[in-house]
N, C-alpha and C positions, 0 to 999 in steps of 0.2 A: 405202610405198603398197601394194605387192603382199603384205607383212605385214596391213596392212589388211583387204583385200579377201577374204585367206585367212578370217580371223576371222569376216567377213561370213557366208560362203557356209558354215560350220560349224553359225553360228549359225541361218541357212536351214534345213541339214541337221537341227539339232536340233526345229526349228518343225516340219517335216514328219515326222518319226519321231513327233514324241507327237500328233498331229492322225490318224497312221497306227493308233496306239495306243488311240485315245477308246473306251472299251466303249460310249458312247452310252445312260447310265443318267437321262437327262432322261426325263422324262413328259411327254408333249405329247397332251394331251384333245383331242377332239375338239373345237372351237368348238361353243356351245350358239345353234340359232338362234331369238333371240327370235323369237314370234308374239303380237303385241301386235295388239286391236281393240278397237273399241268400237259398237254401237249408233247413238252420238249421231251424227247427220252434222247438218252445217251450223254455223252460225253459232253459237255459244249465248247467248241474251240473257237477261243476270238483272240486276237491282237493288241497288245499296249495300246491304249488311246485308244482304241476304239467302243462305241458306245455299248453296252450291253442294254437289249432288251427282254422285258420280261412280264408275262402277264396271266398269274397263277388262277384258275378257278377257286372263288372262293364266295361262300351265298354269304354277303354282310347285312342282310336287307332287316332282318330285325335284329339289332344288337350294336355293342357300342365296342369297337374293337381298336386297336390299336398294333402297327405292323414295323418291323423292324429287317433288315436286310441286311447280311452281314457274309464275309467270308475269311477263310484262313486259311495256311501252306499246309495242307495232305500227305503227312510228307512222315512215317518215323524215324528216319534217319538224321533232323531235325529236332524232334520234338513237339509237342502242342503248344508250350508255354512261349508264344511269343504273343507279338499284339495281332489283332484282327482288323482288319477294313471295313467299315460303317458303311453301305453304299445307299440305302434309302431309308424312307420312313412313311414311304408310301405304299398303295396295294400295289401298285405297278413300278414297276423298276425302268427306270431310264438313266443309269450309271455310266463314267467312263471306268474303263480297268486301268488305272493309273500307273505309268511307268515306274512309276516311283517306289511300288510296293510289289508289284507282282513281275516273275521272273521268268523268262521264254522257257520254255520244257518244262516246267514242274506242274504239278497239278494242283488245283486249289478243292475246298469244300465252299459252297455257296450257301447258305440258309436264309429262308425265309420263316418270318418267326410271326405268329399269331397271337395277339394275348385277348382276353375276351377280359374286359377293363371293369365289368359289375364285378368277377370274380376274380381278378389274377391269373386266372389258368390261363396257361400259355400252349398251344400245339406248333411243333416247328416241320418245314418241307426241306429237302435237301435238293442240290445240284451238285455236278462234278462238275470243274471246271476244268483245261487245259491252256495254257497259254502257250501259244503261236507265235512265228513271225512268219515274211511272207518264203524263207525258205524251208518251211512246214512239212509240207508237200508235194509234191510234182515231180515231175519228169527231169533229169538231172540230166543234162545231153553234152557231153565233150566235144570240143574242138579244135580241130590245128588250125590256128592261124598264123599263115606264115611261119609256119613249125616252131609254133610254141604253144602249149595248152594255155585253155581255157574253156570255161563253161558258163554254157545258160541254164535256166529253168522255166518248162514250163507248166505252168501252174493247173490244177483240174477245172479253173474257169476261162481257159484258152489264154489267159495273161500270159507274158514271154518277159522274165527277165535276162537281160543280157549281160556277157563280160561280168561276172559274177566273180569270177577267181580274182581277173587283173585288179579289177579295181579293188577290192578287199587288201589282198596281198602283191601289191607293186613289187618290192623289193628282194621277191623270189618267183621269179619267171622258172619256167620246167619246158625243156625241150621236145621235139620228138613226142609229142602224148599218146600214150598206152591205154590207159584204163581206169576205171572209177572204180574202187571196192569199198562196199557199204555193207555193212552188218543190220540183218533184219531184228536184231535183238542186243542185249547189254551184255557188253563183255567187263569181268572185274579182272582186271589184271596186277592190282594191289600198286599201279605206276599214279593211278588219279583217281576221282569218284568214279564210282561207276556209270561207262554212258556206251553209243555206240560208236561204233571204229569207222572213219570213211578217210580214204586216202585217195589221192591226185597222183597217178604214176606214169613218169616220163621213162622212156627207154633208159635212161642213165641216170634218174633224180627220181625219188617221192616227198611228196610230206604228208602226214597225217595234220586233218582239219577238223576244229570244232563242227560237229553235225550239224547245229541249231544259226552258231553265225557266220561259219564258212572258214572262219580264222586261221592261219595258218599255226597249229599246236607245235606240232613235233618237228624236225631233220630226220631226215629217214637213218641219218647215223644212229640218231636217240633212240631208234625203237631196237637194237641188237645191244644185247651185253657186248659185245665185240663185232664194229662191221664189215660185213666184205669188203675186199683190199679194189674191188673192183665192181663197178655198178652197172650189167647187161640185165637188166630184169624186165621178164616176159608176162609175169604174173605174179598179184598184188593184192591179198583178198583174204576173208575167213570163212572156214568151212565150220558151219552156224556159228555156235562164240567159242565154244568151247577150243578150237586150234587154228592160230593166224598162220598161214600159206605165201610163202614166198619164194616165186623160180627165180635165180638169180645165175645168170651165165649157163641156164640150164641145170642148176644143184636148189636142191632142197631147202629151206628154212624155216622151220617152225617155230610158233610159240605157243604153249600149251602153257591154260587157266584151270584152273580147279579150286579144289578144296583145303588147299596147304599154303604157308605164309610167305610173305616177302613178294616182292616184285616180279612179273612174270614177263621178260623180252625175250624176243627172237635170239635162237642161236647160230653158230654158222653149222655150214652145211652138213649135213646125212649124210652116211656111206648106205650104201645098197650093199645086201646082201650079196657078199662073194665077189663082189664087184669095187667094192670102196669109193674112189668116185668119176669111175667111168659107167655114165647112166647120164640121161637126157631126160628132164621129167617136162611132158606136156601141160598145159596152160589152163588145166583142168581139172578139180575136184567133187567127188561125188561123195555125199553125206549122206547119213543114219536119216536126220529127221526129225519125225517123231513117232513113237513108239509107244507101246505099253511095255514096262520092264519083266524079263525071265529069267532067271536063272539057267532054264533049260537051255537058253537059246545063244547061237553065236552071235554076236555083231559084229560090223566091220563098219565102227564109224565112219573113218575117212580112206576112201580109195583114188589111187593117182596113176598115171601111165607113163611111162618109159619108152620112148620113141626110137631110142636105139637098140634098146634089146629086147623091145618088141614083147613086154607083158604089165600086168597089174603088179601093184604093190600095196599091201594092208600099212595107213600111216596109223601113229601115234606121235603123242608128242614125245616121245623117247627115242622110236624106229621108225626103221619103215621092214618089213616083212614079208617072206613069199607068202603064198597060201596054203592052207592043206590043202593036200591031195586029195581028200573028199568033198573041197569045196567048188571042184570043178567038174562036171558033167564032162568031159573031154569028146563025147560025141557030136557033143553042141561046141564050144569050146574050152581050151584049156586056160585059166589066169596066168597059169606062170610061164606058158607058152603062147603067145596069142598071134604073134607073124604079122602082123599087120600094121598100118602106120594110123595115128588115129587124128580127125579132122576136127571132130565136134563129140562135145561132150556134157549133157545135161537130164535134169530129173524128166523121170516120162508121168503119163498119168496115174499109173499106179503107184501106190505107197510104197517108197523106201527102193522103187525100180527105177531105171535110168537108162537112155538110150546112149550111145556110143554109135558114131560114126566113122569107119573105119575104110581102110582102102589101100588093094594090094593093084601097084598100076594105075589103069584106068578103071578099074569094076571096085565100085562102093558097094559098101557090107554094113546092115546094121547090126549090131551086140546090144541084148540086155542084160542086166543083170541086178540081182537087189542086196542091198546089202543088210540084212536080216534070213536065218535062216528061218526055217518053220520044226515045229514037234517033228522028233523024225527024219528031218529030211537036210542032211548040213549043204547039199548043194545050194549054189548062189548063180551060177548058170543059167539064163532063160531060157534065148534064143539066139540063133544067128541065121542070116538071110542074105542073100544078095540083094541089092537095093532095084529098083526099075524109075530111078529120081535121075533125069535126064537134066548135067549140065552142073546138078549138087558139090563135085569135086573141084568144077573151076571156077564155085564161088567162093567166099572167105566164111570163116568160120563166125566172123560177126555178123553175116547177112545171114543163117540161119536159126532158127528160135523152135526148142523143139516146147507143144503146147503140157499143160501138167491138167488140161480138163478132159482131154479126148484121147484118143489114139494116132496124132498130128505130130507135121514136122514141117513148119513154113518156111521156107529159103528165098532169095531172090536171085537171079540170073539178068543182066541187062537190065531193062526196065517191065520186066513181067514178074510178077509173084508166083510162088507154085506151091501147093499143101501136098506134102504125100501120105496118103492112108496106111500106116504099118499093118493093119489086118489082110487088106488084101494086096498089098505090096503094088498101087498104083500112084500115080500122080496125075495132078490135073493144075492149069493156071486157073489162078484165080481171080485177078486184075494185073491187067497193064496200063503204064503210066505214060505219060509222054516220051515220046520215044527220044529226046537228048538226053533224058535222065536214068544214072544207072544209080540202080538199088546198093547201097554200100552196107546199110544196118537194119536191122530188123530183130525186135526186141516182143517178147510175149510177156503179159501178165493176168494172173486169172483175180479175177473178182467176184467174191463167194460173200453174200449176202443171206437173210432171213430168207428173200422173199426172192431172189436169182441165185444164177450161179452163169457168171459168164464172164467173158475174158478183153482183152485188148491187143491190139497189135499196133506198134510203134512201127513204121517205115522210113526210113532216113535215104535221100537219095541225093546225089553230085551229077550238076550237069558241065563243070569246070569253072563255075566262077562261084556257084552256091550250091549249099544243101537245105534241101526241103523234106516237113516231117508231113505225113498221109494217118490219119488214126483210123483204125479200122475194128470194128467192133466184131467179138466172135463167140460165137453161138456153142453152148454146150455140149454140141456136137460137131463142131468144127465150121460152122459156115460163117464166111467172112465177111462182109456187110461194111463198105465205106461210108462212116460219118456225114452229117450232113455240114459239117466244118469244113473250111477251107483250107489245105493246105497250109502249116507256117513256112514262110518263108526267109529269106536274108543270115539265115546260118552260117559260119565257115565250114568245113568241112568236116562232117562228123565221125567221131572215132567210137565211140562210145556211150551208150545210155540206159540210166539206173532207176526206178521207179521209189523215190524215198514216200515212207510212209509216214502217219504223225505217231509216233513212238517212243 
């Protein structure tokens, strides 16, 4: 053993004599540090077969590198372990997005990969990718043609696709056309993947349609566990994702998503409180939002009107509910009393408040109200006013657009536009159009950038043989400003129009 041990510690002695020895003729470079950027920021959205370009900063001028371009599905609900896309092997990227591999709506990862070839070391750059088609984006505009729906799009580079519905879905034409309802966000309702809701609704028929190809998914029987014995439906929509809204013959039908299992469709109709189901609900919902969560605080997610007995109702997907009694300021006015019939109803510019337009006779009334209470203070009550919006009652409740940037409320009457100021309770036109043509729609959308914050207005007008769209651009403070665009023209007659986003 002590034989052993002598050997050991020799052996030691030898290890540290030639480690003592190393002349140290390695070359050890300096580490090269990539500086890799690009221009592009954001998101990048292109379409199947079309080329992608790319052309990343990178200083190659002393060094021998080697570059690699690769992408995969972003996706966990998938997984990472699938195969990836090779798209170059040059500094610049001149690739097609191959049909074959990448899929409309989902998101991809993009990398650009560096390798510095004396040493190995690799630095990689990333992109987000989105894939598109050309119904992505734009202006979703309905039309009766010869009373039967159909829609165009037009796109944010003034492109105009047409007949969008027929030709897709031949084989379910929808009468009398009502309304587009499109979900600005994913609803999971545990029926399919999660995506968003957009439905085609005819006075007596719907269908819900794939967002991304237009498709006809569902029979509007499929979306109720049980369906009405009778199809009069006035409105056709979600109020954000969380509860789908459907008037039907004038009764309620919700379907409420959440956080509990199994499949989640519409059921038939609501009783109103004390009433069971003699109630009339208007063509209107006002939602929560968004919020910071309190304990303290009431909410009143989804609020709706009753046109024949003349008050508000607190929905859920279970009920629908009067209010408390301290939730109404009764000197401004009462929720569960309100006497009035109501015309129009949509968000104002302040948070989680909502304008409501109302009208006993001929004298229009504007009502706000928000649906969040504050520390302290459980009324939900703003204001109420007489209106001084000359002409507002004898137009349709589609030709008014109230704005969510300003304190605005655009309407059209014949062929003249009109803004009314809620602060000081006037009105003013703001353009007029060729006088054969009368203003039927008018649609507002705000657009909230880094670097603006300003909005649009959609004008849709009928002179008896066509309908023509006017864009009008509008200022943070209400001023409206026609495009330097030309009017599109050759519409049929338009019922309705929804601003889809790429989402």
């Amino acid at each position: 053993m002590k034989q052993m041990r002598k050997y050991i510690y020799v052996l030691l002695l030898f290890i540290i004599v030639a480690c003592t020895k190393d002349n140290n003729n390695f070359s050890y470079e300096e580490p090269f540090d990539f500086q890799i950027s690009d221009e592009v920021e954001g998101v990048i959205q292109i379409r199947p077969g079309e080329i992608l370009h790319l052309s990343p900063d990178f200083d190659d001028a002393n060094g021998d590198y080697s570059y690699l371009w690769f992408a995969w599905r972003n996706s966990s609900a998938v997984g990472y372990r699938f195969d990836r896309d090779t798209l170059g092997t040059q500094k610049e990227l001149a690739a097609e997005i191959k049909p074959s591999y990448y899929i409309v709506g989902e998101p991809y990862k993009l990398t650009f990969k560096v390798t510095d070839n004396r040493t190995g070391v690799s630095a990689f750059y990333f992109y987000d990718l989105r894939i598109i088609n050309l119904y992505s984006e734009g202006w979703m505009v309905l039309e009766d043609r010869n009373g039967q729906a159909d829609f165009s799009m037009l796109l944010p580079d003034g492109e105009v696709i047409r007949q969008i519905y027929s030709s897709i879905n031949p084989d379910h034409p929808i009468a009398e056309p009502l309304m587009l309802g499109l979900t600005n966000g994913t609803v999971i309702d545990g029926v399919d993947d999660p995506h968003r809701k957009f439905y085609l609704a005819g006075r007596n028929d719907a269908v819900e349609l794939d967002v991304l190809t237009m498709q006809k998914k569902y029979d509007f029987g499929f979306l109720f566990f049980q369906p009405p014995p009778v199809t009069q439906l006035s409105f056709m929509d979600w109020s954000g994702t969380s509860l789908g809204v459907i008037v039907n013959e004038g009764l309620l039908c919700t379907n409420f998503v959440g956080g509990f299992p199994g499949a989640k469709k519409f059921g038939l109709y609501m009783q109103a409180p004390g009433l069971e189901y003699d109630y009339e609900m208007a063509p209107f919902v006002a939602n929560i939002g968004q919020y910071t969560w309190d304990s303290r605080l009431q909410y009143y997610d989804h609020i709706m009107y009753d046109q024949k007995n003349k008050r508000f109702y607190n929905v859920t997907g279970q009920n629908m509910s009067t209010f408390p009694t301290d939730a109404s300021n009764t000197s401004v006015f009462d929720l569960n009393n309100v006497g009035l019939t109501m015309k129009y109803m949509a968000p104002s510019n302040i948070s989680n408040s909502h304008n409501a337009i109302m009208s006993e006779g001929t004298q229009a009334y504007l009502l706000q109200f928000s649906c969040l209470t504050t520390l302290g203070n459980p009324i939900i009550t703003q204001s109420k006013r007489t209106m001084t919006a000359p002409y507002i009652l004898e137009t349709s409740a589609s030709s008014i657009a109230s704005s969510t940037l300003s304190g605005h409320i655009f309407y059209g009457h014949e062929n003249t536009l009109y803004r009314y100021t809620i602060n000081s309770n006037t009105t003013s036109q703001v353009h007029t159009l060729p006088a054969n043509e009368e203003i039927i729609n008018v649609k507002f959308r705000a657009i909230r950038t880094a670097d603006d914050e300003s909005g649009q207005l959609l004008v849709a007008t009928w002179d008896g043989q066509e309908s023509k769209l006017y864009d009008f651009s509008v200022s943070a403070t209400g001023v409206i400003t026609a495009t330097d665009e030309p009017a599109k023209s050759d519409f049929d007659r338009v019922v309705d129009m929804v601003y889809k986003n790429v989402n």
